[in-house]
C-alpha positions as CSV (number, residue, x, y, z in Angstrom):
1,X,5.3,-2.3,9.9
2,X,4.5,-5.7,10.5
3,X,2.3,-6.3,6.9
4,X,5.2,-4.8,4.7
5,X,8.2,-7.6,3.6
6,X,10.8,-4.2,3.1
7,X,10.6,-1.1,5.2
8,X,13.2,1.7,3.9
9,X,14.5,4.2,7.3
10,X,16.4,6.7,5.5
11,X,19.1,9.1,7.6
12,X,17.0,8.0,10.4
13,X,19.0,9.8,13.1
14,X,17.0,8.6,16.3
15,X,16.3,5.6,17.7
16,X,14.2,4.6,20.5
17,X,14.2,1.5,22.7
18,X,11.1,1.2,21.9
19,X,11.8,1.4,18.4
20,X,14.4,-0.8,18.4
21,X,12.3,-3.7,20.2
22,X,10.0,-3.3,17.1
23,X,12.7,-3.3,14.5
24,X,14.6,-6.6,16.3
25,X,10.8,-8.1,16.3
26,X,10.4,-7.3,12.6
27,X,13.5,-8.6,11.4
28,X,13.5,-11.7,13.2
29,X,10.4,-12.7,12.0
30,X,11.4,-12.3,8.3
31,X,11.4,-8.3,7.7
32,X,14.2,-6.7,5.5
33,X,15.2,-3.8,6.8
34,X,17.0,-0.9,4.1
35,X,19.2,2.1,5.5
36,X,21.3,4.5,4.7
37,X,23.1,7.9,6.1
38,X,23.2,8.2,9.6
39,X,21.2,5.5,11.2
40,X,20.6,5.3,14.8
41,X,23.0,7.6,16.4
42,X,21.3,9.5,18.9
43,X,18.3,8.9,21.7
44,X,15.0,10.6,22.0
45,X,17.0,12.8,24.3
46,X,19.3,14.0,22.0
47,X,22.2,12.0,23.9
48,X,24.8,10.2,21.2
49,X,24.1,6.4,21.3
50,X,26.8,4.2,22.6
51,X,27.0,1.7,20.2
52,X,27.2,2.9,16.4
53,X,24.8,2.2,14.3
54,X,21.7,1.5,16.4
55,X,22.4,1.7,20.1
56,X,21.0,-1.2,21.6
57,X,19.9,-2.2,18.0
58,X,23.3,-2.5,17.0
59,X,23.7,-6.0,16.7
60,X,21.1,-6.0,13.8
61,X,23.2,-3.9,11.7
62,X,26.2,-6.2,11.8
63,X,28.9,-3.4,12.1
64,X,30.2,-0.8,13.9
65,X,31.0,2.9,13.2
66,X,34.7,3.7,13.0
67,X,35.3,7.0,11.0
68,X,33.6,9.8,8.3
69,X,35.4,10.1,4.8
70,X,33.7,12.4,1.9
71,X,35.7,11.4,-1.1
72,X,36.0,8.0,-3.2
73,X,32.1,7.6,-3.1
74,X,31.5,5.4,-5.9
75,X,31.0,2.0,-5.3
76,X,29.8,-1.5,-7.3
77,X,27.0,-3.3,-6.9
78,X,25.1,-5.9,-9.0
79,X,28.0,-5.4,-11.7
80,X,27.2,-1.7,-11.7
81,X,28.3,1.5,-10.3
82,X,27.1,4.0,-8.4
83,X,27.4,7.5,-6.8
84,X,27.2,7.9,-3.1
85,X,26.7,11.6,-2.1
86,X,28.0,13.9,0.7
87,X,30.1,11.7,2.0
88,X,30.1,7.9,3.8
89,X,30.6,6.0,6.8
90,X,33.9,3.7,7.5
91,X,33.2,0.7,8.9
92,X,34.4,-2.4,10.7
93,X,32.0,-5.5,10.2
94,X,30.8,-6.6,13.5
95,X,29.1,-10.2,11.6
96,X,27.6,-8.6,9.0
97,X,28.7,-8.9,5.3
98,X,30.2,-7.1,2.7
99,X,28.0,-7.3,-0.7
100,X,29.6,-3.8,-2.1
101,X,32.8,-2.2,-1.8
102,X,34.1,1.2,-2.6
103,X,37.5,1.5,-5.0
104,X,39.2,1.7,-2.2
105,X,38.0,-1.6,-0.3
106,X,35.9,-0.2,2.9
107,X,32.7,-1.7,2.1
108,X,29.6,0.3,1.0
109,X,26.7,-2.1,1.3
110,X,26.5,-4.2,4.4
111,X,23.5,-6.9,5.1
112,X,22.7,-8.8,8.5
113,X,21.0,-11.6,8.5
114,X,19.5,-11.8,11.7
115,X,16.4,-14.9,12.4
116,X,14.3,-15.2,9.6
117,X,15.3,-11.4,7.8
118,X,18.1,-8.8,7.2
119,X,19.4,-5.5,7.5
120,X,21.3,-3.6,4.6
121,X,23.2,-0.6,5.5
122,X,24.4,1.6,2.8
123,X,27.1,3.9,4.2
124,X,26.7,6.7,1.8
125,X,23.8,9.2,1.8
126,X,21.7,7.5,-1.0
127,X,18.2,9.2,-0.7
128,X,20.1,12.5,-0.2
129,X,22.0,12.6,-2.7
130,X,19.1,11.5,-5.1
131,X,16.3,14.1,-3.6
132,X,19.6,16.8,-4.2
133,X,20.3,15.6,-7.7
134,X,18.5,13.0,-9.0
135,X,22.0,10.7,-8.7
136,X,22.0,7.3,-10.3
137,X,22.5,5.9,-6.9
138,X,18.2,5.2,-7.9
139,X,19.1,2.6,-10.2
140,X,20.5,0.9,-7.0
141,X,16.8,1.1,-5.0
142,X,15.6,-0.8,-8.4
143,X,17.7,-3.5,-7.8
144,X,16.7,-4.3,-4.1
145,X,13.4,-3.8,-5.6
146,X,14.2,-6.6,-8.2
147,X,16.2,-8.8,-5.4
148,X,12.9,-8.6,-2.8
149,X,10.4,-8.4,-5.4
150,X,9.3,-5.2,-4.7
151,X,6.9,-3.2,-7.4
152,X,8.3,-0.1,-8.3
153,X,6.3,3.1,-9.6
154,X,7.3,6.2,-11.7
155,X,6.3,9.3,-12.9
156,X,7.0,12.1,-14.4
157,X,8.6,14.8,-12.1
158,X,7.4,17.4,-10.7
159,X,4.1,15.1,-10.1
160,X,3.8,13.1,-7.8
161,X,1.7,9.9,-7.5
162,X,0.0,7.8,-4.8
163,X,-1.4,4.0,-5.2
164,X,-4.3,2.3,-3.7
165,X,-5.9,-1.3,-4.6
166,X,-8.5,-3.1,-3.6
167,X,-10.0,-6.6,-4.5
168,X,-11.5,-5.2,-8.2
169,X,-9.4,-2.2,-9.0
170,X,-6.4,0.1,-8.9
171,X,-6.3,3.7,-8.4
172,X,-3.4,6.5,-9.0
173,X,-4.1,9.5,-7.5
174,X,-1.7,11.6,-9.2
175,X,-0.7,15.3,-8.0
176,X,0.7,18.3,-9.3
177,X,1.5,21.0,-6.6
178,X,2.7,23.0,-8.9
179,X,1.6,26.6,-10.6
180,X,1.8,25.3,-14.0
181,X,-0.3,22.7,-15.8
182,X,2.4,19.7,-16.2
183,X,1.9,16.7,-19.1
184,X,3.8,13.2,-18.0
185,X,3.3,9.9,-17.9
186,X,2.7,7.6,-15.0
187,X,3.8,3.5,-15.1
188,X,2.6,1.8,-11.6
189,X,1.1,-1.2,-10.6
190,X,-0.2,-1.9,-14.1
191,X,-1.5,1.0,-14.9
192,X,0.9,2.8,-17.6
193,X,-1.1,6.0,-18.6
194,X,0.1,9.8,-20.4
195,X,-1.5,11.9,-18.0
196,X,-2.1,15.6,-18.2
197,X,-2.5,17.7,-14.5
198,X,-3.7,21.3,-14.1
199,X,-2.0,23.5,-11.6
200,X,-2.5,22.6,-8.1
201,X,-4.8,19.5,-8.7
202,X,-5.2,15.8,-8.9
203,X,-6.4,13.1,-11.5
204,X,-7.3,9.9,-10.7
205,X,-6.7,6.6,-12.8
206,X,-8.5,3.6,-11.8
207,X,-7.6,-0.1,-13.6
208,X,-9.6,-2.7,-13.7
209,X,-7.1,-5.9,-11.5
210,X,-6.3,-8.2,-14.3
């Protein structure tokens, strides 16, 4: 992970020590760090962690874990609001800080700043709850996309699309695993193309870099 500036662990329930000597590594040396659900909670043994988030990690996530609540999800951020889903994580900060709160003050968005990077904790389920119904809680990944400077791709669902570059050129592989030929568009790395996708293949669009 060391050549990415953002890495994303989503609901990512274990946590090795391993793992956590690579994440305190990454983030000290200038790596963001962006999670959400439950985050560290148990061993590779399936034994519940003693410190909440992140076991021995914990220190990275600036807070601790106090309590579950599954109603008054929405939350501000950036002068907008969002949708958490399934429910959310009460917290008590342990050095980290607040940059979001839920209506009813418990905070929903939580960064560490530890050595030269961060860690942000969002407390709700965001991934889930988009992957479950497309929430608006996406419009939140764009703006920790805008913050880190992050390039963001879309496309039409249900295709899905996949980016690689080298020194002359772009390419989008774009697939359909679907039964049914599917028409969308795709807007990545800037290439911004309609594309059409017969069932159960892939079309590829290369760009000259500019």
């Amino acid at each position: 992970i060391d050549g990415y500036s953002v890495v994303f662990l989503t609901s990512k329930l274990v946590l090795t020590h391993e793992e956590c000597v690579k994440l305190r590594s990454y983030v000290e040396n200038g790596g963001v760090v962006i999670c959400d659900g439950k985050t560290g909670i148990i061993d590779e043994n399936s034994m519940l962690l003693s410190e909440l988030p992140g076991g021995e990690a914990n220190d990275l996530f600036g807070w601790e874990f106090m309590d579950a609540d599954y109603t008054d999800l929405t939350f501000s951020f950036g002068g907008k609001e969002y949708d958490g889903f399934f429910g959310r994580d009460l917290a008590e900060l342990r050095g980290g800080e607040c940059i979001a709160k839920y209506s009813d003050g418990h905070a929903a968005v939580i960064r560490k700043r530890y050595g030269k990077g961060a860690v942000i904790s969002i407390t709700s389920y965001h991934y889930y709850g988009y992957a479950k119904n497309g929430s608006n809680l996406r419009c939140l990944t764009e703006t920790v996309a805008e913050i880190y400077g992050l390039r963001t791709y879309s496309v039409t669902s249900p295709l899905k699309v996949r980016i690689c570059e080298n020194d002359g050129y772009i390419a989008a592989f774009v697939f359909n695993y679907t039964d049914a030929e599917v028409c969308g568009s795709i807007r990545a790395a800037g290439i911004s193309r309609d594309v059409t996708v017969p069932a159960n293949d892939v079309v590829i669009i290369t760009e000259a870099k500019k």
